[in-house]
C-alpha positions as CSV (number, residue, x, y, z in Angstrom):
1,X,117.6,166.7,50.0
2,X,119.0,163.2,51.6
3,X,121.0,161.8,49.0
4,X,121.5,158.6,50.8
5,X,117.5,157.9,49.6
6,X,118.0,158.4,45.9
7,X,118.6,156.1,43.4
8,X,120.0,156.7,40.4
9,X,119.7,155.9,36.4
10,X,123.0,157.0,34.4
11,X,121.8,157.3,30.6
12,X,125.5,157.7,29.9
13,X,128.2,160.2,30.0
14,X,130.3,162.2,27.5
15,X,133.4,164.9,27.2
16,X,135.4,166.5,24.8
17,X,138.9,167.2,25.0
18,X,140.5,170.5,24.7
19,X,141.8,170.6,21.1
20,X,139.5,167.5,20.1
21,X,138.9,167.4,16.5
22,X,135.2,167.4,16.3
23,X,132.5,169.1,13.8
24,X,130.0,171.5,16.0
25,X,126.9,172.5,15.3
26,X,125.3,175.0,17.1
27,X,121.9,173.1,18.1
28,X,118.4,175.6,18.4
29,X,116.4,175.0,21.7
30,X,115.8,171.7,23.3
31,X,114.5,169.8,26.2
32,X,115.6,167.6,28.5
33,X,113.1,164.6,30.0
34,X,116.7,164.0,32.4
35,X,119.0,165.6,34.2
36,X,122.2,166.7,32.9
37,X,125.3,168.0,34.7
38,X,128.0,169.9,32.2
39,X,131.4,170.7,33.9
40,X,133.3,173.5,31.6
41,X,137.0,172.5,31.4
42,X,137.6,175.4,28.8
43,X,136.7,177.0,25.7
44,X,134.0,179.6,25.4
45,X,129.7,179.4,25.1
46,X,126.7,180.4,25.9
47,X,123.7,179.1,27.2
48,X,120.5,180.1,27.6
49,X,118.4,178.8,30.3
50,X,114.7,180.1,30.0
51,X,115.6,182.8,28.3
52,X,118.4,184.1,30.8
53,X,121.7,184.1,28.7
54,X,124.8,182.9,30.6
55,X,128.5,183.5,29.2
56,X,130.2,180.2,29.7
57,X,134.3,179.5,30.4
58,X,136.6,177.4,32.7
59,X,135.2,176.0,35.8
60,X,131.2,176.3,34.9
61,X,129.2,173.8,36.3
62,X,125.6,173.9,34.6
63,X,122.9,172.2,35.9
64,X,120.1,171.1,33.5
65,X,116.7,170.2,34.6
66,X,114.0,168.3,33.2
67,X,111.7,170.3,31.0
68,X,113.6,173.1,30.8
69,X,114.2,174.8,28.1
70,X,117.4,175.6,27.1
71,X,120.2,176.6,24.1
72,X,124.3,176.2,24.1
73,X,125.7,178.1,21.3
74,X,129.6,177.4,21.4
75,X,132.6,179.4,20.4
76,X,133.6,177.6,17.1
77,X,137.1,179.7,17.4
78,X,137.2,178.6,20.5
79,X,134.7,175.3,21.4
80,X,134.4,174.2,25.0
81,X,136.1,171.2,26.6
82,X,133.6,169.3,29.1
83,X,132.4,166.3,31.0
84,X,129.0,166.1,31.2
85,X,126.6,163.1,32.9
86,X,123.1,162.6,31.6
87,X,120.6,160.8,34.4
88,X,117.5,160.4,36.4
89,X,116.7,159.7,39.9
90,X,113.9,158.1,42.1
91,X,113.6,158.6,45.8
92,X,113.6,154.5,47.6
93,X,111.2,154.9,50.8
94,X,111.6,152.3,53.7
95,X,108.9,151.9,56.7
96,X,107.9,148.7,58.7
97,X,109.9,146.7,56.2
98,X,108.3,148.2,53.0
99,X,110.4,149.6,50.5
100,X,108.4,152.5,47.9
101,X,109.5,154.3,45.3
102,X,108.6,158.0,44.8
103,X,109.3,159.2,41.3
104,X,108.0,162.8,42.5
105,X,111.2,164.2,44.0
106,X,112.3,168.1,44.1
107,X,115.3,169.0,41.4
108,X,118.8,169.6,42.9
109,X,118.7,172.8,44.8
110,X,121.6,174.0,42.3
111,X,121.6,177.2,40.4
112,X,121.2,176.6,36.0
113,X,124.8,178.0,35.8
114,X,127.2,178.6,38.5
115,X,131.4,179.4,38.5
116,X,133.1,176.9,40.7
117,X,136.0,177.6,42.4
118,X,139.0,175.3,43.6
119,X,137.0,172.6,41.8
120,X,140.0,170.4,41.7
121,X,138.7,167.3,43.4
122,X,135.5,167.5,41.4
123,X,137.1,168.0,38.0
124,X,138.8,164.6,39.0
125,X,135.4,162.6,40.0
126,X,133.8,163.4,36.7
127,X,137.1,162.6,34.8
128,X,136.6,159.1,36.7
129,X,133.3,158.4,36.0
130,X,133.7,159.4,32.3
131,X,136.4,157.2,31.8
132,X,134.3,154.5,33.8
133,X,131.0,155.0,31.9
134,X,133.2,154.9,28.1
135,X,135.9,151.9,29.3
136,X,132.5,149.7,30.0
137,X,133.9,147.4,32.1
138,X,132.2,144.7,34.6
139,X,130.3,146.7,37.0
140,X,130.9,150.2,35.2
141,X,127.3,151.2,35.8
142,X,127.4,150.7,39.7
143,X,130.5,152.3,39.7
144,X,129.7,154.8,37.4
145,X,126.5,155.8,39.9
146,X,128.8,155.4,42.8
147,X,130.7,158.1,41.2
148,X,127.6,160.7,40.7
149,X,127.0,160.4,44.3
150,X,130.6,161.3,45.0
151,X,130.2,164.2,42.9
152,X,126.7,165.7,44.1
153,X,128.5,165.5,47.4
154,X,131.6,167.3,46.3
155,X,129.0,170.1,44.4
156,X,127.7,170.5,47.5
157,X,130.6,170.8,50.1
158,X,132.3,173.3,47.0
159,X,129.1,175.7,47.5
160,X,128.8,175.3,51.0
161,X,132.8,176.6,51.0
162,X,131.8,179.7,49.5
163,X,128.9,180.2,52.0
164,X,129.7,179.6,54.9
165,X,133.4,180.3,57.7
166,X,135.6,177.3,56.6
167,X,137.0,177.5,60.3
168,X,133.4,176.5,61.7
169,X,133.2,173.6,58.7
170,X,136.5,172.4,60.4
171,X,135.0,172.5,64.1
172,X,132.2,170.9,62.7
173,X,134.2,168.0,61.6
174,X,136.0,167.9,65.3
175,X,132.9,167.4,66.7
176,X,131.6,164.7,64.5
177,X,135.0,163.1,65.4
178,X,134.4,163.7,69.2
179,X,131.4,161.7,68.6
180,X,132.4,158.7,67.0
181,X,135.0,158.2,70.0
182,X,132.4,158.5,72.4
183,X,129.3,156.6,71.0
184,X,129.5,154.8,74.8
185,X,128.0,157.7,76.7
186,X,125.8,161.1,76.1
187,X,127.7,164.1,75.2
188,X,125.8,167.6,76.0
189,X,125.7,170.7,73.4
190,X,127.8,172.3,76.5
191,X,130.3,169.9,76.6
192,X,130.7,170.2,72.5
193,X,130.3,174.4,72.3
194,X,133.2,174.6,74.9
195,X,135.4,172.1,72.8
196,X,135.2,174.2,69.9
197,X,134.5,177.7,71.5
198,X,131.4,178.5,69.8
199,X,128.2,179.5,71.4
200,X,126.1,176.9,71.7
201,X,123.0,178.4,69.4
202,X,125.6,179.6,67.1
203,X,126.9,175.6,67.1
204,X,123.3,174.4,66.8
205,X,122.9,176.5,63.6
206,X,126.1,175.8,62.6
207,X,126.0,172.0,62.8
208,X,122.5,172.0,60.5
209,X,123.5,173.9,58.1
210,X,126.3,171.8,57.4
211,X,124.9,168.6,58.0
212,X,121.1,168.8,57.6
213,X,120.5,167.3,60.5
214,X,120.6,168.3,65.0
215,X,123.2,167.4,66.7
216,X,121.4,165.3,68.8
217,X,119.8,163.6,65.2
218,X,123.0,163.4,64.1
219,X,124.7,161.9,67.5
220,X,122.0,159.4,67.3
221,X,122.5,158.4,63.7
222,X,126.2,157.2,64.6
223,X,124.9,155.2,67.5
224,X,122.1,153.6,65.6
225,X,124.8,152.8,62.5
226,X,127.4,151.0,65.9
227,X,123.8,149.4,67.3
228,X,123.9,147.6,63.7
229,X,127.6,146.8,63.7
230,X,127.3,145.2,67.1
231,X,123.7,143.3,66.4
232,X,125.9,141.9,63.6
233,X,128.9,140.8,64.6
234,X,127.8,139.3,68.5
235,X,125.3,138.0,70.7
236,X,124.4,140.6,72.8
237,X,120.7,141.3,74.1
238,X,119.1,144.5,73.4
239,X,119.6,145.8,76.7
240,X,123.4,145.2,76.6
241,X,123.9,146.8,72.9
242,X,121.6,150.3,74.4
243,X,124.3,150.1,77.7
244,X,127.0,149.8,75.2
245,X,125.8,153.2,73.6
246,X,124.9,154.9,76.3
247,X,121.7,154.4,76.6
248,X,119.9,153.6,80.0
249,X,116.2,153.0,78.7
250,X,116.6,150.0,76.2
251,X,113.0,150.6,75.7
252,X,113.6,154.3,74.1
253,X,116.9,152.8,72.3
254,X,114.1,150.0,70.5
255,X,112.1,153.0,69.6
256,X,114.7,155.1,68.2
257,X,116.2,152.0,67.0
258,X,113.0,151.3,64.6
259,X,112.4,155.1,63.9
260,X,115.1,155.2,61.9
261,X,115.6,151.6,60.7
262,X,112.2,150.7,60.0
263,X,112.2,147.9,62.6
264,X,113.1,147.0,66.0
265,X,116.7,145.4,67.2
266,X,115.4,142.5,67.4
267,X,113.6,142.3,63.9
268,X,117.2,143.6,62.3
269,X,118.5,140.8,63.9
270,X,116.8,138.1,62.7
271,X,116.1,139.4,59.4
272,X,120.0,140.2,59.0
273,X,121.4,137.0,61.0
274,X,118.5,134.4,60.5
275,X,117.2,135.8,57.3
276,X,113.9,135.4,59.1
């Protein structure tokens, strides 16, 4: 799933402190028309998800989908602390200069319930965005969607930690830097195995699991996101901005240019500098 295509609709956020004075009731099955993500911060519960029961403590995340349905009967000894963000999200399409919207996107490929580990940094986004959602100041519900991005993306990188050789995640993020400093010229799959000592089908495999996309997909993404910078900010012809990147054919730069823009250089350019 390509986050970056998504946009979201926060129907508003909630918590509960640990030691909060607050009545609970123990509420029989329901479902969701939303999305709903519930970070445990402590306490005790249990949910049941489609009839799977799941024993609930510090450091859950669970992941509510829509039409699901499911039961939380907390701990009244003992009654969870949370942050939880209710929402809904549409997938924004762009081709030839057409923007659709897809309402029929796949769910998060999250489990209902998992246990997080060193969830620090994502404990801290979803403190943020609950305090932005409640404190309703200008702007709060671009921030507060800003926010939900951030912490999809730190779900994510926290499971793929789990999953996967943190050491390769690391040469992985070499290699990405390797690129951006040398966006001028091509780079092989040799030249980047041998920087990081990996083989290079074990690097291929690597790099796309991590990323979702090749590396040469990837390597061409950062070119076509400097192609835009320098459109932008000068005069140069589309030849000169495809020698600039490395690019010999300024004829195969245009096409990539527009396969994954939408629209050619020179279309970006006047729409973006001309607003023609």
């Amino acid at each position: 799933m390509n986050i970056e295509q998504l946009f979201f609709h926060i129907l508003y956020c909630n918590s509960r402190k640990p030691n909060e004075l607050r009545t609970f009731s123990n509420k029989g099955v329901r479902t969701l028309q939303h999305h709903e993500f519930i970070f445990v911060t402590g306490g005790k519960a249990e949910v049941t998800i489609e009839s799977k029961r799941h024993a609930i403590k510090e450091g859950v995340l669970i992941y509510l989908q829509p039409d699901v349905p499911h039961s939380i009967e907390i701990d009244l000894k003992n009654p969870i602390s949370f942050f939880s963000v209710h929402f809904s999200y549409v997938r924004i399409e762009q081709n030839d200069n057409t923007w659709t919207v897809n309402k029929n996107v796949e769910m998060f490929p999250l489990p209902a319930v998992q246990q997080l580990q060193d969830y620090y940094q994502l404990e801290e986004i979803f403190k943020h965005m609950v305090d932005t959602w409640h404190t309703k100041l200008p702007g709060y519900e671009f921030r507060t969607k800003s926010l939900l991005q951030q912490l999809i993306i730190a779900i994510a990188q926290n499971i793929k930690k789990r999953h996967r050789n943190y050491a390769t995640s690391l040469k992985v993020e070499k290699i990405i830097n390797y690129m951006n400093q040398h966006l001028h010229r091509k780079v092989t799959l040799t030249e980047l195995s041998e920087l990081v000592q990996l083989s290079a089908p074990y690097l291929s495999r690597a790099f796309k699991e991590i990323t979702g996309y090749s590396i040469i997909e990837f390597f061409n993404k950062l070119k076509m996101d400097k192609a835009k910078e320098i459109i932008l900010e000068g005069n140069n012809k589309v030849k000169e901005v495809a020698q600039l990147l490395g690019y010999t054919d300024e004829f195969y730069f245009s096409r990539l240019f527009k396969q994954l823009e939408g629209m050619s250089p020179s279309e970006f350019y006047s729409k973006n500098v001309h607003g023609v």
